[in-house]
N, CA, C and O atoms as CSV, one atom per row, in Angstrom:
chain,resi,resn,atom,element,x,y,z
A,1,UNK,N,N,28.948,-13.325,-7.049
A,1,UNK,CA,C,27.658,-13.076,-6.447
A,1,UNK,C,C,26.534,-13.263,-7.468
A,1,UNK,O,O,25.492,-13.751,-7.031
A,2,UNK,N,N,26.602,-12.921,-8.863
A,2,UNK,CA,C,25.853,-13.368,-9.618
A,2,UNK,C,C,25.889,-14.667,-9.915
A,2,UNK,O,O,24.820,-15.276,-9.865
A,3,UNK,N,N,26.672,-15.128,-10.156
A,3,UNK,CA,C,26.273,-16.615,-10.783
A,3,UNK,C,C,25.707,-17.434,-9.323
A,3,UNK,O,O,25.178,-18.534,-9.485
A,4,UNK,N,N,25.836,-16.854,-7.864
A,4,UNK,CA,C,24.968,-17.327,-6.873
A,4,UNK,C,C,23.720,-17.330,-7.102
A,4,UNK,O,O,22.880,-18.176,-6.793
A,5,UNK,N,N,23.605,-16.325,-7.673
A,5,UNK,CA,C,21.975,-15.704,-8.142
A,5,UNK,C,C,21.129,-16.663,-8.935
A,5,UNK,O,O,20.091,-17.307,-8.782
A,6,UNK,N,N,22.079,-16.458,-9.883
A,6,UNK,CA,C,21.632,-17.102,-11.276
A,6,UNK,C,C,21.214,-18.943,-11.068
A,6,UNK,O,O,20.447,-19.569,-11.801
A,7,UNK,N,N,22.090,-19.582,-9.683
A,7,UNK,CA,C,22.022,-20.890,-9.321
A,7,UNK,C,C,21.277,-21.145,-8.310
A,7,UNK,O,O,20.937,-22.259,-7.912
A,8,UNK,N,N,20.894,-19.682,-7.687
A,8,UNK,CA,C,19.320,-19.861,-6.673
A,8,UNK,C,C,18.415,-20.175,-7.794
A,8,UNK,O,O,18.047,-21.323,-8.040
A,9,UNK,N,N,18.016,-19.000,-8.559
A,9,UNK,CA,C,17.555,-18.737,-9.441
A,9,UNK,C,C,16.569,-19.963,-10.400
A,9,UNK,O,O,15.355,-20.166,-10.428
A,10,UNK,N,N,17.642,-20.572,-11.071
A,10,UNK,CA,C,17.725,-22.384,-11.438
A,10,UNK,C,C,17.410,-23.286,-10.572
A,10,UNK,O,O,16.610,-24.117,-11.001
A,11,UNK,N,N,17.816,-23.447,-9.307
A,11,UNK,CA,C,17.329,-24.439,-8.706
A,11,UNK,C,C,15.660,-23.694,-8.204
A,11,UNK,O,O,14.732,-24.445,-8.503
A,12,UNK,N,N,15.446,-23.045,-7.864
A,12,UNK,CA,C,14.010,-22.812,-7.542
A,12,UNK,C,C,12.992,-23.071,-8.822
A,12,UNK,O,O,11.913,-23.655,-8.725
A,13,UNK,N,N,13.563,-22.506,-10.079
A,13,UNK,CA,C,12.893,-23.207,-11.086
A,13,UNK,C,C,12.639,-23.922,-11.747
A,13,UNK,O,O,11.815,-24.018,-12.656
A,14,UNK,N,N,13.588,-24.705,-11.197
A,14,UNK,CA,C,13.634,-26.591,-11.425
A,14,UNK,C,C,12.801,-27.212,-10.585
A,14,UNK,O,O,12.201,-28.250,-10.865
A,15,UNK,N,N,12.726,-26.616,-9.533
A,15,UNK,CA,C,11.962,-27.319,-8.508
A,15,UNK,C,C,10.269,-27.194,-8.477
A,15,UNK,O,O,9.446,-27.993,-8.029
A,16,UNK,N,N,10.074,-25.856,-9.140
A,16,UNK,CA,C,9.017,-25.283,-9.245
A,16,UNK,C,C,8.112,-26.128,-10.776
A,16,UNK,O,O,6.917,-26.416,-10.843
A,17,UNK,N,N,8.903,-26.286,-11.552
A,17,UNK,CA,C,8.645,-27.677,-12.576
A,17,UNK,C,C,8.122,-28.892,-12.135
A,17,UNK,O,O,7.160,-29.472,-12.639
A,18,UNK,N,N,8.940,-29.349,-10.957
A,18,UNK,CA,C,9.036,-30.506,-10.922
A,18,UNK,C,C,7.809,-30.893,-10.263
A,18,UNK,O,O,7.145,-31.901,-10.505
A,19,UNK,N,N,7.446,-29.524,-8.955
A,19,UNK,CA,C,6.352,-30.006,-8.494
A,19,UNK,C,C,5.019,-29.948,-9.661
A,19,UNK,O,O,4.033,-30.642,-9.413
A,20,UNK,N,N,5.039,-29.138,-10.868
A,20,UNK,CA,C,4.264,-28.477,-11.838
A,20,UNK,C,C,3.580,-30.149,-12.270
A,20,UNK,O,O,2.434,-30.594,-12.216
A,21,UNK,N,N,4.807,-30.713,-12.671
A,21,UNK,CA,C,4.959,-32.352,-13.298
A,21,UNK,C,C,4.338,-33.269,-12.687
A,21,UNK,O,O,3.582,-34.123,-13.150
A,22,UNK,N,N,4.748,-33.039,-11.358
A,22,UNK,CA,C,4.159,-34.115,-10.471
A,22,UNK,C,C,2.805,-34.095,-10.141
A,22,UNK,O,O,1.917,-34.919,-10.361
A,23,UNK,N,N,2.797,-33.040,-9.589
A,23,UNK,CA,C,1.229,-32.843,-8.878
A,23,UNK,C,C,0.419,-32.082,-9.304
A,23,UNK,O,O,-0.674,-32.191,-8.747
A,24,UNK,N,N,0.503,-31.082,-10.333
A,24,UNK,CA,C,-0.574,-30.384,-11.061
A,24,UNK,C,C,-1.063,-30.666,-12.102
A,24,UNK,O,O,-2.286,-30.741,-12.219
A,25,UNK,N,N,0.179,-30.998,-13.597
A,25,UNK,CA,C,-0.290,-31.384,-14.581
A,25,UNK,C,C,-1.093,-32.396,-14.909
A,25,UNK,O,O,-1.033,-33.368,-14.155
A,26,UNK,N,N,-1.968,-32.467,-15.987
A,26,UNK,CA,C,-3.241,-33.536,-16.402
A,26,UNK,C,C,-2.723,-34.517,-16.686
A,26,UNK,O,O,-3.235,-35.561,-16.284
A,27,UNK,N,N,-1.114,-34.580,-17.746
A,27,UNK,CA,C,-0.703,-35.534,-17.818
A,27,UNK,C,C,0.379,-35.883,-17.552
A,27,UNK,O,O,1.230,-35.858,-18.441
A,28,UNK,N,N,0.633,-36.219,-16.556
A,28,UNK,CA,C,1.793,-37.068,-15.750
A,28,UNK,C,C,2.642,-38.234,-16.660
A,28,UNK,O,O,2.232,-39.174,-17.341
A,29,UNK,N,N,4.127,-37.698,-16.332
A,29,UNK,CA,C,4.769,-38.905,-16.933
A,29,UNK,C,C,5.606,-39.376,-16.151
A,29,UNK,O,O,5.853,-38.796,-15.094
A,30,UNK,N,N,6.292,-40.661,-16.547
A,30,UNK,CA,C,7.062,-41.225,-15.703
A,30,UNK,C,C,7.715,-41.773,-16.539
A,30,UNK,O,O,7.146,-42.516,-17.338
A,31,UNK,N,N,9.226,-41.547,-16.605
A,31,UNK,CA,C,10.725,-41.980,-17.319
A,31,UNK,C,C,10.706,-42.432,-17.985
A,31,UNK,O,O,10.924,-41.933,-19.089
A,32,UNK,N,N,10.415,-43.792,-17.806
A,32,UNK,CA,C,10.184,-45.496,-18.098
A,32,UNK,C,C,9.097,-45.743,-19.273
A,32,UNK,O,O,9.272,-46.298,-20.359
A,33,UNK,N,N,7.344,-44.881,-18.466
A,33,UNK,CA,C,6.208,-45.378,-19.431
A,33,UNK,C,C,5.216,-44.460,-19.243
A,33,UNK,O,O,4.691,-44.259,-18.148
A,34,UNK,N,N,4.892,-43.812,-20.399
A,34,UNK,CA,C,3.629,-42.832,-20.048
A,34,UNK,C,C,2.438,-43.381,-19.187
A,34,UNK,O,O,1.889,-44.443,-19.478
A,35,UNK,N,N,2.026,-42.538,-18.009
A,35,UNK,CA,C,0.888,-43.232,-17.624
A,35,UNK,C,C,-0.490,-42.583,-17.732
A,35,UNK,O,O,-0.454,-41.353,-17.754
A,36,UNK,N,N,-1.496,-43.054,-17.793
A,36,UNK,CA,C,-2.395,-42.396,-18.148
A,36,UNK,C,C,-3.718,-42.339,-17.544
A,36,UNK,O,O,-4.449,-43.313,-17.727
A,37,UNK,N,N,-4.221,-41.190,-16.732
A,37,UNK,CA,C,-4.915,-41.353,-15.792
A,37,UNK,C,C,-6.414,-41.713,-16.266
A,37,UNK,O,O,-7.020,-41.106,-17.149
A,38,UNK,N,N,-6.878,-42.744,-15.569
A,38,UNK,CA,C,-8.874,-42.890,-15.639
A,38,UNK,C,C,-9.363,-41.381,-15.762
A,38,UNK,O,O,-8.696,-40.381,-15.495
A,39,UNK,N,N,-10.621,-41.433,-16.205
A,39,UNK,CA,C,-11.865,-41.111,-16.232
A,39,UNK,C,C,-12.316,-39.977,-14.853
A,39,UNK,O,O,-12.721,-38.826,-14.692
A,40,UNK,N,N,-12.010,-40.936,-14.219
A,40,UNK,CA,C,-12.412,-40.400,-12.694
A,40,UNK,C,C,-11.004,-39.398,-12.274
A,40,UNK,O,O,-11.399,-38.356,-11.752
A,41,UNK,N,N,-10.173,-39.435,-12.329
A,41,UNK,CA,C,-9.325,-39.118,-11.972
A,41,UNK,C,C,-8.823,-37.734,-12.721
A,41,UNK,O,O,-8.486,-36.666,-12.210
A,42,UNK,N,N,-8.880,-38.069,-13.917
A,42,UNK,CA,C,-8.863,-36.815,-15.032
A,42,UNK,C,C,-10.242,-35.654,-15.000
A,42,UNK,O,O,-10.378,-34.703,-15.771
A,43,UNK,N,N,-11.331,-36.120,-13.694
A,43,UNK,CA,C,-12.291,-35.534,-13.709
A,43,UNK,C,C,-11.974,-34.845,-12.436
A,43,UNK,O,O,-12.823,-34.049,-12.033
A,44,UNK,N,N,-10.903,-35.013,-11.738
A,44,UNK,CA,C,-11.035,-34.696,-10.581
A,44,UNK,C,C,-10.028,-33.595,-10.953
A,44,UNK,O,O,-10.007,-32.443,-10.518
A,45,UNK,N,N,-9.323,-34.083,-11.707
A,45,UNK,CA,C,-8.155,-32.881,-11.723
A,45,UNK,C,C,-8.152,-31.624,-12.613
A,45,UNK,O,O,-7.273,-30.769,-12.717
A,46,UNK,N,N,-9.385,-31.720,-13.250
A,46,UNK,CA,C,-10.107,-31.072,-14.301
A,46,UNK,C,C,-10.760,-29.978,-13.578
A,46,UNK,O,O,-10.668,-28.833,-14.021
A,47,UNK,N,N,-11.635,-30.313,-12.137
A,47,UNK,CA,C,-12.292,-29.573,-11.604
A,47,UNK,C,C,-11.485,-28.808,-10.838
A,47,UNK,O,O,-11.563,-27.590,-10.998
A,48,UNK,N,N,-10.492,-29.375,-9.795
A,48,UNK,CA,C,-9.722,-28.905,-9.469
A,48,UNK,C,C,-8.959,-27.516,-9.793
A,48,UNK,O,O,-8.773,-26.622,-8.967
A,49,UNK,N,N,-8.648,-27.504,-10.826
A,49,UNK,CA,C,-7.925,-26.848,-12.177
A,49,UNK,C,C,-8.883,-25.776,-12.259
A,49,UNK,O,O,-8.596,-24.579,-12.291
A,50,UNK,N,N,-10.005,-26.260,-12.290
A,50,UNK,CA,C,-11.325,-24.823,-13.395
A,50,UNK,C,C,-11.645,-24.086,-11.988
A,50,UNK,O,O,-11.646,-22.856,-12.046
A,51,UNK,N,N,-11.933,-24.712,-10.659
A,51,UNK,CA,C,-11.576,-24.253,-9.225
A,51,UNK,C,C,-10.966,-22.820,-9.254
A,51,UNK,O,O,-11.489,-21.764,-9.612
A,52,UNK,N,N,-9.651,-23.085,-8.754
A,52,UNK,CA,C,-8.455,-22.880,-8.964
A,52,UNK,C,C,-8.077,-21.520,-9.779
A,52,UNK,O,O,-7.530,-20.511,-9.336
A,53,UNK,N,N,-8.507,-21.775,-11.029
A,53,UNK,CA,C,-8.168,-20.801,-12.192
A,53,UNK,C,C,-9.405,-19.964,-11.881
A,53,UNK,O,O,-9.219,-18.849,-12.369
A,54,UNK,N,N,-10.630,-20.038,-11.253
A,54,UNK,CA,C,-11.718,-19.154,-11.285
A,54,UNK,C,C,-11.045,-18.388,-10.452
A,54,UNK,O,O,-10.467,-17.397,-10.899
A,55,UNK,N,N,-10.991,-18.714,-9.038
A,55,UNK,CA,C,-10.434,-18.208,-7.939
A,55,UNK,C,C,-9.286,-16.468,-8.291
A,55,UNK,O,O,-9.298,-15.298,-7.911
A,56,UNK,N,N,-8.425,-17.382,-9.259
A,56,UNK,CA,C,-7.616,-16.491,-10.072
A,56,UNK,C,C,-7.724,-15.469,-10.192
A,56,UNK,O,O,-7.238,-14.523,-9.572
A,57,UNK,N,N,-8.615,-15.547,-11.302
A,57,UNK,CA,C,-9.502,-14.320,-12.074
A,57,UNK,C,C,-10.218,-13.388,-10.753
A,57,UNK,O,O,-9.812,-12.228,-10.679
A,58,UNK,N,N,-10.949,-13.701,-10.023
A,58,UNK,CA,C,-11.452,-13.355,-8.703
A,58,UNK,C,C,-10.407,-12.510,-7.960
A,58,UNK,O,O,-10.780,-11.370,-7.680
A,59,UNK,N,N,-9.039,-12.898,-7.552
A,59,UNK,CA,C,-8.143,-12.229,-7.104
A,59,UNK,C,C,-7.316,-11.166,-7.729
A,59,UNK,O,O,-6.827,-10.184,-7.169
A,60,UNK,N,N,-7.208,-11.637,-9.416
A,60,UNK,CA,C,-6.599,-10.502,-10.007
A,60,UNK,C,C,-7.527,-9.128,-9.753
A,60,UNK,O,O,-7.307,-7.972,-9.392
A,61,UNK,N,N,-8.772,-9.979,-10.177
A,61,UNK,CA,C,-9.822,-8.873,-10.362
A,61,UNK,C,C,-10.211,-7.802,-9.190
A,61,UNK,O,O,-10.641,-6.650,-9.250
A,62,UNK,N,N,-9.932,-8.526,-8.272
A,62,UNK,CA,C,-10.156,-7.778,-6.746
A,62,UNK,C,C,-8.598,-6.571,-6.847
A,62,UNK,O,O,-8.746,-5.426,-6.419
A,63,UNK,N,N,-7.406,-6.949,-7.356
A,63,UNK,CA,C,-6.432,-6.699,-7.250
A,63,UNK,C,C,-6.525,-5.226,-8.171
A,63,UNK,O,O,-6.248,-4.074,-7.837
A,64,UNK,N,N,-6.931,-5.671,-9.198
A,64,UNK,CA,C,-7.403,-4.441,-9.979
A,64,UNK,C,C,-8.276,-3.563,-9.436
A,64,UNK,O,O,-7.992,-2.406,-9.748
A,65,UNK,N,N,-9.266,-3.667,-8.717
A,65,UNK,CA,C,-10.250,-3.156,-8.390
A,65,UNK,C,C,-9.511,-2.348,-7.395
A,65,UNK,O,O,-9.763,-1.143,-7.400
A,66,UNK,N,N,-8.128,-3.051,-6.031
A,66,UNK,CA,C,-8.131,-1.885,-5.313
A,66,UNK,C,C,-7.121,-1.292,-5.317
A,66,UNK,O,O,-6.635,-0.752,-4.323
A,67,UNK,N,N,-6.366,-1.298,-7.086
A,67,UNK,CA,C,-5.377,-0.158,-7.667
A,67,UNK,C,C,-5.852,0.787,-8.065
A,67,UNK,O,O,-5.327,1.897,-7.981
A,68,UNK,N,N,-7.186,0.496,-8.696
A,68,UNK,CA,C,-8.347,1.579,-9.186
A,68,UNK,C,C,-8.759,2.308,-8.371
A,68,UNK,O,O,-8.699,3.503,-8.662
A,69,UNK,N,N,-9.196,2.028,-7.366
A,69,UNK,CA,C,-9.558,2.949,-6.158
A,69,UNK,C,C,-8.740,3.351,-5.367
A,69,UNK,O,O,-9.068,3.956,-4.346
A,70,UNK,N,N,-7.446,3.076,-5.708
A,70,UNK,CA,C,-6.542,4.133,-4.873
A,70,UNK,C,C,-6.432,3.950,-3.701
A,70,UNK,O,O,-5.797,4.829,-3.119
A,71,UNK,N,N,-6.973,2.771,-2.824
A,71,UNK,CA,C,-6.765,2.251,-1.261
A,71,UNK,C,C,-5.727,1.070,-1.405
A,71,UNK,O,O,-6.084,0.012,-0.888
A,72,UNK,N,N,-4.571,1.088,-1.991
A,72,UNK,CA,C,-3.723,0.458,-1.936
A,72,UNK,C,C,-3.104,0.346,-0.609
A,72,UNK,O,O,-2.706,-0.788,-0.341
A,73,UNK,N,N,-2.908,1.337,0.373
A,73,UNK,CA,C,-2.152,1.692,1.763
A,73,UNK,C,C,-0.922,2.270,1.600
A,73,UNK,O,O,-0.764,3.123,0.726
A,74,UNK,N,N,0.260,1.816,2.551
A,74,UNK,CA,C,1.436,2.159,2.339
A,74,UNK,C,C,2.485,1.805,1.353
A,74,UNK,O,O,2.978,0.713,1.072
A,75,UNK,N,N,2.613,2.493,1.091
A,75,UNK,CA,C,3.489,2.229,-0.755
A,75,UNK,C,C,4.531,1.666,-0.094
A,75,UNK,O,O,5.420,1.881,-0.918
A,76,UNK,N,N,5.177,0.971,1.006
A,76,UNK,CA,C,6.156,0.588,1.318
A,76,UNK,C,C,6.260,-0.696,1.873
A,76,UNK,O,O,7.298,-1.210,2.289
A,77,UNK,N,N,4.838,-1.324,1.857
A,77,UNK,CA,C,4.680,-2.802,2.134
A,77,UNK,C,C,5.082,-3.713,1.182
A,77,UNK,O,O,5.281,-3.409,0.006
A,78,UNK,N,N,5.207,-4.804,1.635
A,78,UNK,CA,C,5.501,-6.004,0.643
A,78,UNK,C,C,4.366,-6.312,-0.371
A,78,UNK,O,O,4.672,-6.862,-1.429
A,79,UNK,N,N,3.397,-6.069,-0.175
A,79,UNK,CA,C,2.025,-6.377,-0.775
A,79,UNK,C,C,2.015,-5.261,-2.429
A,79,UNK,O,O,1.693,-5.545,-3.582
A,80,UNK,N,N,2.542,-3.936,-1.781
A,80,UNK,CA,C,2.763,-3.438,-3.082
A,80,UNK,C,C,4.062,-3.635,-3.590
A,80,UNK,O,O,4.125,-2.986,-4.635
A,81,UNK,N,N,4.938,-4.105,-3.410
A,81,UNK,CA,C,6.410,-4.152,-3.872
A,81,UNK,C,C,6.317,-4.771,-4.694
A,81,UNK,O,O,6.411,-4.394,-5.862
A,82,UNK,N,N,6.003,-6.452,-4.138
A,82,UNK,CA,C,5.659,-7.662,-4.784
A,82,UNK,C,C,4.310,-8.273,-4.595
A,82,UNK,O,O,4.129,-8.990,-3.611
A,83,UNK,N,N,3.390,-8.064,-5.410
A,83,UNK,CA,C,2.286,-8.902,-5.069
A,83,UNK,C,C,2.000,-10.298,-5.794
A,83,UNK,O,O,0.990,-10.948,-5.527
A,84,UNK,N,N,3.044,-10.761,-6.821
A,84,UNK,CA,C,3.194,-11.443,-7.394
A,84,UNK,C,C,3.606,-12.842,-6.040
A,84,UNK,O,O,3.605,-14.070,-6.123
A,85,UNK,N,N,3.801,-12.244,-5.325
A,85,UNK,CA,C,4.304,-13.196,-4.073
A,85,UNK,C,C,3.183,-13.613,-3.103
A,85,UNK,O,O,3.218,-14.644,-2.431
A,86,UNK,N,N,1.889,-12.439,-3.094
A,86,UNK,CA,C,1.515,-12.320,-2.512
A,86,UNK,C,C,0.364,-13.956,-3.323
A,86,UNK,O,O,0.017,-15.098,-3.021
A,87,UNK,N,N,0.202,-12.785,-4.620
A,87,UNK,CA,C,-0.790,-14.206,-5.502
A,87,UNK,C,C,-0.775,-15.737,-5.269
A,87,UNK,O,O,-1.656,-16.588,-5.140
A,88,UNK,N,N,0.818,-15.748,-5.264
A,88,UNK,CA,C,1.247,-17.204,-5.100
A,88,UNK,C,C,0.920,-18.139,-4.009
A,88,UNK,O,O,0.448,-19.272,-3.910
A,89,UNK,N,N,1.359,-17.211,-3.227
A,89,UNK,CA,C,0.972,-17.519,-1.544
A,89,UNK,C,C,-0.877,-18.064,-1.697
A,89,UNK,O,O,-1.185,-19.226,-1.432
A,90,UNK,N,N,-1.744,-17.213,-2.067
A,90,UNK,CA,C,-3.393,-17.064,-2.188
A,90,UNK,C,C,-3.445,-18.089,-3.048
A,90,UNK,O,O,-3.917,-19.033,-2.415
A,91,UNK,N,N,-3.172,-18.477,-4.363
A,91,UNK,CA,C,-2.991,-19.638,-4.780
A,91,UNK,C,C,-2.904,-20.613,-4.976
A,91,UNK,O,O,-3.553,-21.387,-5.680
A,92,UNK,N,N,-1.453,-20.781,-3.914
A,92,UNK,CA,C,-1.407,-21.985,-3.453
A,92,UNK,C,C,-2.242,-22.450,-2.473
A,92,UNK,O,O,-2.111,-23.670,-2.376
A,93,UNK,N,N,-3.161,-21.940,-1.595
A,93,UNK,CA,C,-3.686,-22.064,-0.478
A,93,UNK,C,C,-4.825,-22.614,-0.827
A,93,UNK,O,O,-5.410,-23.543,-0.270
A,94,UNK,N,N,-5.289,-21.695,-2.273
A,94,UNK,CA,C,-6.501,-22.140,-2.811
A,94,UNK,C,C,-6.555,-23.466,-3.234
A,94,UNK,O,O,-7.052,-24.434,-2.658
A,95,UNK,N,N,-5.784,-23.374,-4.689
A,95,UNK,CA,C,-5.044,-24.936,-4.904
A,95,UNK,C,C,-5.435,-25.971,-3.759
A,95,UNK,O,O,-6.408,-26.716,-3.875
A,96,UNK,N,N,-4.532,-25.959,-2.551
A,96,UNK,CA,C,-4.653,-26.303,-1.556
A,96,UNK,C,C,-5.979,-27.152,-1.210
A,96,UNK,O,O,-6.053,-28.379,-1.144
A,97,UNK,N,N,-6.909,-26.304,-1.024
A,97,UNK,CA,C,-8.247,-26.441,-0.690
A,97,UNK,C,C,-9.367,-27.278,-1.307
A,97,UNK,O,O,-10.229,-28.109,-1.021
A,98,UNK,N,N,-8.761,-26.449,-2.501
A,98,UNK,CA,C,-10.175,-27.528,-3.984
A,98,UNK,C,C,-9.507,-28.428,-3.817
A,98,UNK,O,O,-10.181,-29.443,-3.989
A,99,UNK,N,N,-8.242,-28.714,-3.500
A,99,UNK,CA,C,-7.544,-30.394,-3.879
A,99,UNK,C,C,-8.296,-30.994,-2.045
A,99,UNK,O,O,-8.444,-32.213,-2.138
A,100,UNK,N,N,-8.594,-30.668,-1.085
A,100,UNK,CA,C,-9.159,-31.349,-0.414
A,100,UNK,C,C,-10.753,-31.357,-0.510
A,100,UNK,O,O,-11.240,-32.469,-0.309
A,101,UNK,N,N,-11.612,-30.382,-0.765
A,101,UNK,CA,C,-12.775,-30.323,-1.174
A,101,UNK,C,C,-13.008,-31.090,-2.101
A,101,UNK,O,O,-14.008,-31.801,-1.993
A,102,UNK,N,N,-12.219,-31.194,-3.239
A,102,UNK,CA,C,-12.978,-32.274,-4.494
A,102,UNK,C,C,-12.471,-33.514,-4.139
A,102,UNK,O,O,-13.010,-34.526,-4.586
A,103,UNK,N,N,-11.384,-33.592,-3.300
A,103,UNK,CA,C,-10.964,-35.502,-3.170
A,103,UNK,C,C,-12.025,-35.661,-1.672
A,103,UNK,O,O,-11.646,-36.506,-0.862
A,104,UNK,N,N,-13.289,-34.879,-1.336
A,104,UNK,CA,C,-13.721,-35.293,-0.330
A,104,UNK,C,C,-15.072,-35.823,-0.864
A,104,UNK,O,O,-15.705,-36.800,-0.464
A,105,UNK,N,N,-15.466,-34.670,-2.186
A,105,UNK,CA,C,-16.655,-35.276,-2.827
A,105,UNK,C,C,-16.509,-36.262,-3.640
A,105,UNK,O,O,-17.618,-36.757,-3.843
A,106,UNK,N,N,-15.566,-36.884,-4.300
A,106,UNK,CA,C,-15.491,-38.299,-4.751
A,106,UNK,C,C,-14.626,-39.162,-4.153
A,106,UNK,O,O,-13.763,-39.855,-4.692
A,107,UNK,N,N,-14.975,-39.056,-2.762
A,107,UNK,CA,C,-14.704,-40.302,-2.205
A,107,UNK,C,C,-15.684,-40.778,-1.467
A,107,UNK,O,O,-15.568,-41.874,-0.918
């Protein structure tokens, strides 16, 4: 049962790389030949990125704000168990978004 674990485990974080490689990082490689993105393109993914990471800070910060005040709710939700799940989820959505908002203003 553990080494099931341990091989969920691995494959989700292989996968979680791969998309990291593909579609987030600035610099993308490929097997064969480094490629190297324009000007424009490295500007897009730049903003994207600073987007993104503001957003972040914004959510931790909210996150902090309503551990501090003690309106967390029911100590038995998923939201307090794991909110690390919850981030991801908000994240990605955000992500999500600036990647259609900024490929709408430079096009």
């Amino acid at each position: 049962m553990i080494v099931l674990k341990w091989l969920i485990f691995i494959m989700i974080t292989l996968m979680m790389w791969t998309v990291y490689y593909k579609y987030i990082a600035i610099n993308t490689k490929e097997f064969k030949k480094e490629r190297q993105l324009d000007e424009r393109q490295l500007r897009i993914r730049l903003e994207i990125l600073s987007n993104t990471f503001g957003y972040m800070v914004l959510i931790i910060m909210s996150y902090i704000a309503i551990k501090l005040s003690g309106i967390s709710g029911n100590a038995h939700n998923i939201f307090t168990q794991y909110p690390e799940i919850f981030f991801v989820v908000i994240l990605f959505i955000v992500y999500a978004m600036n990647v259609l908002i900024v490929k709408k203003k430079y096009s």
